[in-house]
N, C-alpha and C positions, 0 to 999 in steps of 0.2 A: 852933802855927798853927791846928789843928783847933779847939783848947779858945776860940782868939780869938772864929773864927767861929760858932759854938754860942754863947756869950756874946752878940755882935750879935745872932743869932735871940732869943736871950732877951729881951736889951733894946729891941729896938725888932720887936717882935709887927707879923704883917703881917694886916690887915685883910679878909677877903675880903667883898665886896659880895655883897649878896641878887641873884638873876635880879627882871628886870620882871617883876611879878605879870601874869598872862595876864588877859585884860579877857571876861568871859562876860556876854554881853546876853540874855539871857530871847527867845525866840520871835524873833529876828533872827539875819541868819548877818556876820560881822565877817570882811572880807579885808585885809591890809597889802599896799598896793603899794608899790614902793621906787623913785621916779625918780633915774637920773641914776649914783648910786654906792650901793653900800650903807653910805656913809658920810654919805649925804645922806639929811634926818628921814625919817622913814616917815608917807604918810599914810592914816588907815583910812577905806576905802569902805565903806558899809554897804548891804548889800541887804536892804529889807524882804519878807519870805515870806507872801503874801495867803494867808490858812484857805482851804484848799480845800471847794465848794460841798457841803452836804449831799449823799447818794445819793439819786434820785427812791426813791420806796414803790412797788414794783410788788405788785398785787394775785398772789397765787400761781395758775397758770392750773392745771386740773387735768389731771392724767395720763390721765384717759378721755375720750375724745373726744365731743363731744356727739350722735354717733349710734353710739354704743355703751357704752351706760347699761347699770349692771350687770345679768344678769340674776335675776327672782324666784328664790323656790326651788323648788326640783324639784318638779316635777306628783307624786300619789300618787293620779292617776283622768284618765283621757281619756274624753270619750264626743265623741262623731259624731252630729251630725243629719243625717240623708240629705236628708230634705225640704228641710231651710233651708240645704243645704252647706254643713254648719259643723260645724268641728272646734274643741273646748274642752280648754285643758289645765286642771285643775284640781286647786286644793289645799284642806284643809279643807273642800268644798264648795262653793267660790268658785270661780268661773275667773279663774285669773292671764292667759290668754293665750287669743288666739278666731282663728283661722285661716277662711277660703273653702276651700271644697275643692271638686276633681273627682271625681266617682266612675265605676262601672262604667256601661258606654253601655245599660244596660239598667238602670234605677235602681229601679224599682218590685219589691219582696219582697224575701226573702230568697236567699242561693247555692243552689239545688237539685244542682247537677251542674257539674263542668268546663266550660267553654265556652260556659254560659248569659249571662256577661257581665254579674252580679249581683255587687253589693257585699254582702258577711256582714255578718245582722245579730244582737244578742244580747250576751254576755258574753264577752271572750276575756279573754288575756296577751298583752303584747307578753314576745315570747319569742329575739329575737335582731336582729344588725342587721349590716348592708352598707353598707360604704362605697367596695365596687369594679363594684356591679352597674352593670344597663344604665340605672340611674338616679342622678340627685344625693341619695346618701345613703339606704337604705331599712328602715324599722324592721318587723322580721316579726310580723304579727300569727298568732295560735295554732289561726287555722284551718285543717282542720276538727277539732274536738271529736268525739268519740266520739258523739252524736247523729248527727251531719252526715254520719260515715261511715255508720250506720248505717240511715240516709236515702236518700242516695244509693244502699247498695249491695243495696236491697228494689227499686229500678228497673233495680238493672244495671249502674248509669253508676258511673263516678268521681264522687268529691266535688270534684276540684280541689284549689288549694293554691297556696301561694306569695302568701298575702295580705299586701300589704305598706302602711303609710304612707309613700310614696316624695317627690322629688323630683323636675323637670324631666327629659327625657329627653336622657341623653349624645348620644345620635346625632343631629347636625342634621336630619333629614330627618322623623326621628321626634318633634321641637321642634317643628319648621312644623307636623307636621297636628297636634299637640295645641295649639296657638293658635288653630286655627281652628275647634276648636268645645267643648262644654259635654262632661263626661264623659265622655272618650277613655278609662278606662281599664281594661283586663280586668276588674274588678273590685277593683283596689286604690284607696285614697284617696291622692290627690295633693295636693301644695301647691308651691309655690316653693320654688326653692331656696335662698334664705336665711331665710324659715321654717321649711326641715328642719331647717337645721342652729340654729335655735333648739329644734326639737324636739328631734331629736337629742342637744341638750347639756344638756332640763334632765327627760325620761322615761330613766327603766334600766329595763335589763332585767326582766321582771315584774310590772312594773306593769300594774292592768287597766284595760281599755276595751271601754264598752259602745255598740252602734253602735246608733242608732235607729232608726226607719222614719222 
């Protein structure tokens, strides 16, 4: 009985059919809907898929904001004109940077003594800095030198000290009366407070400066 049916399979080979070759359209998407049974034809809807628009070209905007251009480089000479209130930072000989300044309420010579209220004038170093005193930022200038004391101390007096290129005044009260007039200050040279801190970030320590008449 087995040997019969094995024989039929021999003799009459059964055929199997290929699947529907799948239908692939280039740049379109192809869906089969089926109405009604799945024995009833299938028909293919086609969506066609529009190229999406180019990206606009945005120009690249830059990461420094246009009022904070980078700064020159570092000053390697400050000098002071007292007469013209101008402070110059300078490099190679050139001024990169020209500041107004305030000075001591008593602007005419050199510091003779403590409390005369004279701005030093001559050769120093900027020799240290503050950025907790009673002002916006203050960079110390190297007076008095060894002359200065020795000046001062044939009259008796102190030389003073504490010469600083500062910034505005932290205490409001002490803001107000320095807006209201020309050379409010002991003796040290002033500038605004976002000037210091342009000084501040491009003098170190060392660096010299010479103050004028």
């Amino acid at each position: 009985m087995v040997a019969a049916v094995l024989a039929a399979c021999v003799d009459r080979p059964v055929t199997v059919g290929q699947p529907p070759a799948a239908e692939t359209v280039r740049g379109e998407q192809t869906a089969a809907l089926t109405a009604g049974s799945f024995a009833a034809p299938a028909h293919a809807v086609r969506y066609d898929i529009a190229a999406p628009p180019p990206l606009p070209r945005f120009r690249l905007a830059s990461l420094t904001p246009p009022d904070a251009a980078p700064l020159p480089p570092m000053a390697d000479r400050i000098v002071v004109h007292k007469m013209d209130r101008r402070l110059e930072l300078m490099r190679d000989g050139q001024p990169i940077r020209t500041y107004r300044v305030d000075l001591g309420w008593q602007t005419l010579g050199h510091k003779q003594h403590e409390g005369d209220g004279r701005t030093p004038e001559g050769v120093y170093q900027i020799e240290g800095r503050n950025d907790r005193s009673g002002f916006h930022r203050a960079l110390k200038i190297s007076y008095p030198n060894a002359e200065d004391r020795a000046r001062a101390r044939a009259r008796g007096l102190s030389p003073g000290g504490l010469i600083m290129i500062h910034g505005q005044p932290n205490n409001p009260r002490s803001w107000e009366r320095a807006q209201k007039k020309r050379d409010w200050t002991e003796g040290c040279i002033a500038v605004r407070n976002a000037e210091i801190e342009e000084i501040w970030a491009m003098v170190a320590d060392g660096t010299e400066i010479e103050i004028r008449p």
